[in-house]
C-alpha positions, 0 to 999 in steps of 0.5 A: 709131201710124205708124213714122216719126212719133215725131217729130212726136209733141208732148206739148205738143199738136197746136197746138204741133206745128203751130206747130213745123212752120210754123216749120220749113217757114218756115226752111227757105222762108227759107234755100231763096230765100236760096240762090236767088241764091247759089254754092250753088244747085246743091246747094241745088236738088238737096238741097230738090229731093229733099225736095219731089219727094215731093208735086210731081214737077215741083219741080226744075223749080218751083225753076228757075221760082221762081230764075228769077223771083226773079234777075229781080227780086231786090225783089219775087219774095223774099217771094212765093217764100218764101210759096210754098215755105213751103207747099209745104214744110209741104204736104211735111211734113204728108204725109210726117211722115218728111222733118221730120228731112230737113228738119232735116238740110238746113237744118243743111248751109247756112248761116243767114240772118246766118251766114257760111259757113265757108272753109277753104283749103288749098294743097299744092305750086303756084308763085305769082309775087306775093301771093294772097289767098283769102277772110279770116281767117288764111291759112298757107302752107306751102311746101316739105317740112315 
């Protein structure tokens, strides 16, 4: 048995496991061009970038062209992307049995598809002349020695 692939090891079978494993390449497919038209592309790019690097030294640059194609039709170019990074991501995770954890860790750092992410703001010091509103929610503003 290969040191790494405790992971992938399925008591329920191989089809189960395979099944797993397409579900996860297809969440992450999902959340990738989801992130695609977002403020967090850059990490996303960078993060995704590092787990794809493995079977595709040019995936940085396939993110950039696959971006690309989807900003310039944000219809049609969604599902084509997300069929081609769901098998370049189960490609990833068939040949590298390792990276399903950092594909799990990935995912847990973005939001999913109906989550909102999560604002936090905090103010210290500052002069404002009039009202500020940042994001929702409850917004406390401490002015002032405590």
């Amino acid at each position: 048995m290969a040191t790494g692939t405790t992971e992938l090891l399925d008591p329920r079978g191989e089809n189960d496991m395979e099944a797993e494993l397409v579900a996860l390449a297809s969440s992450g497919a999902t959340t990738l061009v989801a992130l695609m038209v977002t403020d967090g592309w850059e990490r996303a790019r960078e993060r995704f970038g590092s787990l794809l690097r493995r079977s595709s030294a040019a995936a940085e640059a396939e993110l950039d062209a696959s971006r690309a194609r989807v900003l310039a039709d944000p219809g049609g170019a969604h599902e084509s992307a997300r069929q081609q990074w769901r098998t370049e991501l189960r490609a990833v995770l068939a040949e590298h049995p390792e990276s399903v954890g950092e594909l799990r860790a990935i995912l847990g750092e973005f939001p999913q598809e109906g989550e909102k992410a999560p604002v936090r703001t905090e103010i210290h010091g500052g002069e404002f002349h009039g009202p500020m509103h940042l994001g929702s929610g409850t917004q406390i503003n401490h002015f002032g020695p405590r």
